[in-house]
C-alpha positions as CSV (number, residue, x, y, z in Angstrom):
1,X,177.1,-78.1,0.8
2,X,174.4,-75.7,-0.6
3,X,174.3,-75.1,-4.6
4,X,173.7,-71.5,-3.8
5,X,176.9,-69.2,-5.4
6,X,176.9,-65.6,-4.5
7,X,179.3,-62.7,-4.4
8,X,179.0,-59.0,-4.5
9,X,179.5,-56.3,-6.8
10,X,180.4,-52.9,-6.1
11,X,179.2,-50.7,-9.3
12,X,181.6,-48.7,-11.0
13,X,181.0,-45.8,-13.7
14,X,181.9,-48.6,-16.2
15,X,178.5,-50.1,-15.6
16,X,176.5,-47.6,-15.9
17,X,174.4,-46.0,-18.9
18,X,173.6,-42.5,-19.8
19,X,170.8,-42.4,-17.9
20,X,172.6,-42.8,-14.9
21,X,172.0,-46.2,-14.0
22,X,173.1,-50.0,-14.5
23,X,173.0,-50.4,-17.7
24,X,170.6,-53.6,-18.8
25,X,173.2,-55.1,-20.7
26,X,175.5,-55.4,-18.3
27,X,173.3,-57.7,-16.2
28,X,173.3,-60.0,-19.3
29,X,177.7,-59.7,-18.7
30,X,177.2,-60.5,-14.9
31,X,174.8,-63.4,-15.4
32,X,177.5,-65.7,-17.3
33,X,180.2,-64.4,-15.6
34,X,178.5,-65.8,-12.3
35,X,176.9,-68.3,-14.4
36,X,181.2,-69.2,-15.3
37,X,182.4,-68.8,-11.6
38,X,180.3,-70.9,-9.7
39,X,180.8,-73.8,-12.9
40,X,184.6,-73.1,-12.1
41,X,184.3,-74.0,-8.5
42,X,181.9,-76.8,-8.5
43,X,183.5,-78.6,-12.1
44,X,186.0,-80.5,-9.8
45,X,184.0,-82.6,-8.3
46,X,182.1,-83.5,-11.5
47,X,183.4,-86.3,-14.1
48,X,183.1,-83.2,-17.0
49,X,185.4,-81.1,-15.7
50,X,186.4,-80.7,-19.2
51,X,183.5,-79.7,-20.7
52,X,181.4,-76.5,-21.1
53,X,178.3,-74.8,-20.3
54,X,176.9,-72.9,-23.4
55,X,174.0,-70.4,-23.2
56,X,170.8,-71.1,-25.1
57,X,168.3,-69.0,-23.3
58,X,167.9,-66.5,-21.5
59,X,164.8,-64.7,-19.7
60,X,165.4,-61.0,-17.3
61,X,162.9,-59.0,-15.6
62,X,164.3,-55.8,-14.6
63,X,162.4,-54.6,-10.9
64,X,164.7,-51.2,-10.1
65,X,167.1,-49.4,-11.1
66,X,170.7,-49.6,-9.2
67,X,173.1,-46.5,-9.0
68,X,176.6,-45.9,-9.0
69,X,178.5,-47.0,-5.9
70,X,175.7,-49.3,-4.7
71,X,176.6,-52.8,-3.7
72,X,174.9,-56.1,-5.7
73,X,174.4,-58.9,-4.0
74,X,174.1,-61.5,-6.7
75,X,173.0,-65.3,-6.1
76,X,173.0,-67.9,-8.4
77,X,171.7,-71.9,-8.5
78,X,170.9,-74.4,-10.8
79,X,167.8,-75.8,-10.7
80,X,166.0,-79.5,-11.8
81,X,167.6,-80.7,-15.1
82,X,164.9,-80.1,-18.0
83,X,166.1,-83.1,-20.5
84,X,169.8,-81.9,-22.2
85,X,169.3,-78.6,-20.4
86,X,170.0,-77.2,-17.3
87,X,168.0,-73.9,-16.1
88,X,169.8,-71.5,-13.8
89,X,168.3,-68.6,-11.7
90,X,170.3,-65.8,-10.8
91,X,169.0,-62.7,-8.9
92,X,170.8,-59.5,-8.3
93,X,169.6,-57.6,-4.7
94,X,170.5,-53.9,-3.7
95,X,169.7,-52.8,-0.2
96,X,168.1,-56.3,0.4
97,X,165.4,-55.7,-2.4
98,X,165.5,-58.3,-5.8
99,X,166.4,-55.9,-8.7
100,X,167.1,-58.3,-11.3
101,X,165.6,-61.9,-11.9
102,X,167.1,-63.7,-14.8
103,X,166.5,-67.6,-15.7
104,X,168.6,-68.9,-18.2
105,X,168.8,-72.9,-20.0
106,X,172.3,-74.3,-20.4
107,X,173.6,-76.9,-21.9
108,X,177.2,-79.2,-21.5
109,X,179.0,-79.3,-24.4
110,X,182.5,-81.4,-25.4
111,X,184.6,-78.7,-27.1
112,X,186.7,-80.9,-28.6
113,X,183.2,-82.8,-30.6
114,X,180.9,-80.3,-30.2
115,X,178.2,-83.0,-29.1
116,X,176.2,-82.1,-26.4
117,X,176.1,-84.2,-23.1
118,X,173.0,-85.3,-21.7
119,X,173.3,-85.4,-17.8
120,X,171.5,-87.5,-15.3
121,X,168.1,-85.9,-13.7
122,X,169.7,-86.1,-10.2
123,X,173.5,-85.1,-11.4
124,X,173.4,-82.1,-9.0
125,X,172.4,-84.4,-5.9
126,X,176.2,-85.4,-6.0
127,X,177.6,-82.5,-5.0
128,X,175.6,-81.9,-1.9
């Protein structure tokens, strides 16, 4: 099983800014929402299927603009566990180019105590 999450994205005029493309924030809203779904489909097979990922940084590079009516192709992974947090790359294509490149550090957090949980370095190993 591959760690790689990906859908698509068809953009609507709700997405885009007065200057006629995506607007930049609304990357930031795509990155957790992906960042959310692939979490929602992988949590199962974890023993903290109860707890949450929280944002605590975040790093974009917009590359080009994208248009209304173009299709995203957006992929996302984790990547090596950096002590209590857990990067995540996510890249946004249009017409097979990299538009967007964001990183982001996570961490898992009890709800219920609001302590954090620190995971094992090979965690994600499991659920290949």
């Amino acid at each position: 099983m591959s760690l790689i999450f990906e859908k698509q994205i068809k953009v609507t005029e709700e997405h885009i800014d007065k200057n006629n493309h995506v607007n930049n924030v609304q990357y930031v809203h795509w990155v957790e929402e992906i960042a959310g779904e692939h979490w929602d489909s992988l949590k199962h097979k974890t023993e903290f299927a109860e707890l949450a990922w929280i944002l605590v940084d975040h790093h974009i590079q917009y590359k080009k603009q994208v248009y209304l009516n173009d299709v995203i192709t957006v992929k996302t992974y984790p990547k090596v566990p950096e002590g209590i947090k857990q990067p995540r790359k996510v890249e946004f294509y249009c017409h097979d180019q990299l538009v967007v490149d964001s990183d982001t550090l996570w961490v898992l957090v009890d709800l219920k105590t609001q302590k954090m949980k620190r995971l094992e370095g090979d965690w994600l190993d499991k659920l290949e």
